[in-house]
C-alpha positions in Angstrom: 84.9 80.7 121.1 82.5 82.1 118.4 80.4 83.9 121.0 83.6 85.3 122.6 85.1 86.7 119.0 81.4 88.1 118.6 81.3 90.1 122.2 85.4 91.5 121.8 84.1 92.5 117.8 80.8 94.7 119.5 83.4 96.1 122.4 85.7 96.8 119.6 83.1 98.9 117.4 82.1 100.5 120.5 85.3 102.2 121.2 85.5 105.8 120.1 89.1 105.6 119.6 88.6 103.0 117.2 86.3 105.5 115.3 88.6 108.5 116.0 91.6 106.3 114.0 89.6 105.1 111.1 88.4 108.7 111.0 91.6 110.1 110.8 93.2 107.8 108.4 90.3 108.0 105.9 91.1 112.0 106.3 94.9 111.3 105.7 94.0 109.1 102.2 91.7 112.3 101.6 94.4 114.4 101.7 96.5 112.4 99.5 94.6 113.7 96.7 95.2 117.5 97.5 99.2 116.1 97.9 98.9 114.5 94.8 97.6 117.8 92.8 100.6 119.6 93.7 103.1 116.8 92.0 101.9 116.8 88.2 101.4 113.1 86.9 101.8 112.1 90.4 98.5 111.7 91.6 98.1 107.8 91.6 101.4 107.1 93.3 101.1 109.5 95.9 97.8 108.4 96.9 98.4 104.6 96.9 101.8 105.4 98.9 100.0 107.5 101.6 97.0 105.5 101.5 98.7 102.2 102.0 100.9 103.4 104.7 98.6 105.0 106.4 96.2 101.9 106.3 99.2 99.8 108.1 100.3 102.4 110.5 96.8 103.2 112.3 96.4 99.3 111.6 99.4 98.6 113.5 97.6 101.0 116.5 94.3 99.1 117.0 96.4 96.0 116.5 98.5 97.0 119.4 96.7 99.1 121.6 93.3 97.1 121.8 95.0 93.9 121.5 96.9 94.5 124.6 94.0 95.9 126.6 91.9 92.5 125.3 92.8 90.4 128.3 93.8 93.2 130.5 90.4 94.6 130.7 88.5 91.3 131.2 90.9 90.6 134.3 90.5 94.7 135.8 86.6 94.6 135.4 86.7 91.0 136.8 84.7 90.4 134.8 86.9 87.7 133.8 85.5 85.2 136.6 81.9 85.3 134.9 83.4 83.7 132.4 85.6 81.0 133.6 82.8 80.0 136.3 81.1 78.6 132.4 82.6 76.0 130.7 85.0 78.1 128.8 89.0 77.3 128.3 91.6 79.5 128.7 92.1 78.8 125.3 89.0 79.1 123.6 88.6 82.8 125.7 92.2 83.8 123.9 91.5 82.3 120.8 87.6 83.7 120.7 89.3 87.3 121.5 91.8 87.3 118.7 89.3 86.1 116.4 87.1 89.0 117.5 89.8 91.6 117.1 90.7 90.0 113.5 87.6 90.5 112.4 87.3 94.3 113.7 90.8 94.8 111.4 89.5 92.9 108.4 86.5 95.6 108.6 89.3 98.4 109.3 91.0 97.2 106.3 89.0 96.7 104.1 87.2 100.3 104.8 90.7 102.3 103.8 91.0 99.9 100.6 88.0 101.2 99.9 88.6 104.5 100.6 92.2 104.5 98.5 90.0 102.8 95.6 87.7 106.1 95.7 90.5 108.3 96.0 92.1 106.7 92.8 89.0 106.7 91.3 88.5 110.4 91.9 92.0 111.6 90.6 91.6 109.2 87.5 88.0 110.6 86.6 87.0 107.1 86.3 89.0 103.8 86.6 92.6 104.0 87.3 94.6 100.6 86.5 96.2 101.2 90.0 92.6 99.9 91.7 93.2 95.9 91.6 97.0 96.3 92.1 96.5 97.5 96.0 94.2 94.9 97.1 97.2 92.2 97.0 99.4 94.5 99.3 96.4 95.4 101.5 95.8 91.3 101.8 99.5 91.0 103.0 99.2 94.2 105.0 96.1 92.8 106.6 98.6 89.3 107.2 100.8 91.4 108.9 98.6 93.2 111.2 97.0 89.7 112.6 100.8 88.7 112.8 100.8 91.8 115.1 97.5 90.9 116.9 98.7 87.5 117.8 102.2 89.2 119.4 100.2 91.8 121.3 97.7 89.2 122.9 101.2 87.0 123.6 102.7 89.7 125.4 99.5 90.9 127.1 98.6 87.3 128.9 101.7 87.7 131.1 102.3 91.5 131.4 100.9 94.9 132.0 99.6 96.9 128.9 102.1 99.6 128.7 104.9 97.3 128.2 103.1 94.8 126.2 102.5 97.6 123.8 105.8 98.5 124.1 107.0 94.6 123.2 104.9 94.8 120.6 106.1 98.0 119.1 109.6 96.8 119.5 109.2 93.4 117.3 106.9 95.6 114.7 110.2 97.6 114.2 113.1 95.3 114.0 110.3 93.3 112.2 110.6 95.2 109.3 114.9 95.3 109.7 115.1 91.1 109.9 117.5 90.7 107.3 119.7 93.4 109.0 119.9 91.2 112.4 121.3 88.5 110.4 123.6 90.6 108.4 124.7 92.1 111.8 125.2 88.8 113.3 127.7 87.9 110.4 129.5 90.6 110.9 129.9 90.2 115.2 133.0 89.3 116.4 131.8 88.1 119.8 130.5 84.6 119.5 127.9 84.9 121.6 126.1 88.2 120.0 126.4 86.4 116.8 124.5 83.9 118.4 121.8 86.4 120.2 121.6 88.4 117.1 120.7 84.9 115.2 118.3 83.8 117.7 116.5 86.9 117.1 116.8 86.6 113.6 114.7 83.4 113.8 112.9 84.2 116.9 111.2 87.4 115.6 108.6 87.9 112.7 109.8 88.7 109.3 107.7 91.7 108.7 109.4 93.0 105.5 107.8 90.1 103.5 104.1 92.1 104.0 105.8 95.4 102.6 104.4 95.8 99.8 103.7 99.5 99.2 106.2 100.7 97.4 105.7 98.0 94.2 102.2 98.5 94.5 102.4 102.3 94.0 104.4 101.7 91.0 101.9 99.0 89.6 102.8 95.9 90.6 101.7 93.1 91.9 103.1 90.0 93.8 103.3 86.5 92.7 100.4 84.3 93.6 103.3 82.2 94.9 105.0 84.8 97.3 101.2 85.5 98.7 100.4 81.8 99.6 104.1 81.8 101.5 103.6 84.5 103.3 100.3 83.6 104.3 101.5 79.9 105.1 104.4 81.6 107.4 102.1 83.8 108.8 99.5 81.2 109.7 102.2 78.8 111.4 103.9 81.8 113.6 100.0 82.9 114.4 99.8 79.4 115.8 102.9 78.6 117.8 102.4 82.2 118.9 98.6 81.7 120.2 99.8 78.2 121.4 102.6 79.9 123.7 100.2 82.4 125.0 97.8 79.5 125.8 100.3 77.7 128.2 100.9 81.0 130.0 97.4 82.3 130.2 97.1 78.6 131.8 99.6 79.4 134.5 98.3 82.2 135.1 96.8 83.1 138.7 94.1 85.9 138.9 94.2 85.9 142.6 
């Protein structure tokens, strides 16, 4: 499993478009600061709010569109079959590739936190009191996105990569509106849309719990508490998740 997380981290760093998005996102926090000028007293704010969303939205694109490609590309360079014909699980090869793809968005991550922190650092002349309040909400951002990962590889050991992404995508939305699917099911008269809305209420990720940008722009940070939930939720969903994709991956016929 380790050696597999190790070979999909090198493909990973290999890929230019990998490169192209952390390139393009650290140019994005850049020009947060030139934003920020224009809006007197705004500086800080403006760059955490930028830097933060942009951090989870080309997050959210690595997470999708090189999770989805993970399995994919194994099985269309057949490569695949190397593999199996050496005592390795369908499980262990899953679980080796999401580690791998984890640990190539912790690196992601953690390169825009820095990059935010020099950008506040810049503006302030010197340390801003904003630095340690974004690391919480780029912890649960970085939650979120392996949240994401897991889905994606889901998705992708049963289907075709453009509609995996597009599965993904889809949950990553209503994600962040889960407390509207239960308000809407409340409010269905039809018994049996209340109960579909409900299902997906509880089936789906609740994604607004790793929002966090808008508090930490203003200076705050969450409770210790709220992080070890989150986290706890997170790591149980990552498993049943991983688990599910497991028992198809094992169904699965590459003939």
């Amino acid at each position: 499993t380790i050696a597999i997380a190790r070979n999909a981290f090198r493909e990973a760093v290999r890929d230019r478009v990998l490169y192209n998005l952390i390139l393009f996102a650290l140019l994005l926090i850049g020009s947060a600061i030139f934003l920020g000028e224009l809006s007197a007293g705004q500086e800080a704010k403006i760059i955490v709010d930028l830097g933060l969303s942009a951090m989870l939205l080309f997050g959210v694109f690595i997470a999708i569109f090189v999770g989805v490609g993970l399995v994919y590309k194994e099985i269309e360079r057949r490569t695949i079959y190397a593999v199996f014909s050496k005592p390795v699980g369908r499980g262990e090869f899953l679980i080796g590739k999401y580690l791998g793809l984890c640990l190539t968005l912790l690196v992601n991550v953690l390169v825009m936190g820095v990059g935010v922190s020099l950008a506040l650092f810049y503006v302030g002349r010197g340390w801003d009191s904003l630095i340690p309040t974004i690391w919480p909400a780029v912890l649960l951002i970085y939650i979120e996105l392996m949240l994401l990962t897991a889905i994606a590889l889901l998705f992708s050991s049963f289907s075709s990569p453009a509609l995996s992404a597009l599965l993904t995508f889809l949950t990553f939305v209503i994600g962040h509106f889960s407390a509207d699917l239960k308000i809407l099911a409340g409010s269905m008269g039809s018994t049996g849309a209340r109960w579909f809305f409900t299902a997906l209420y509880y089936l789906l990720p609740n994604l607004s719990n790793y929002s966090f940008i808008t508090p930490a722009a203003h200076g705050r940070m969450p409770a210790a508490g709220f992080v070890f939930a989150t986290a706890l939720y997170a790591l149980v969903y990552i498993t049943v998740v991983l688990a599910s994709a497991t028992l198809i991956f094992n169904r699965r016929n590459f003939k």
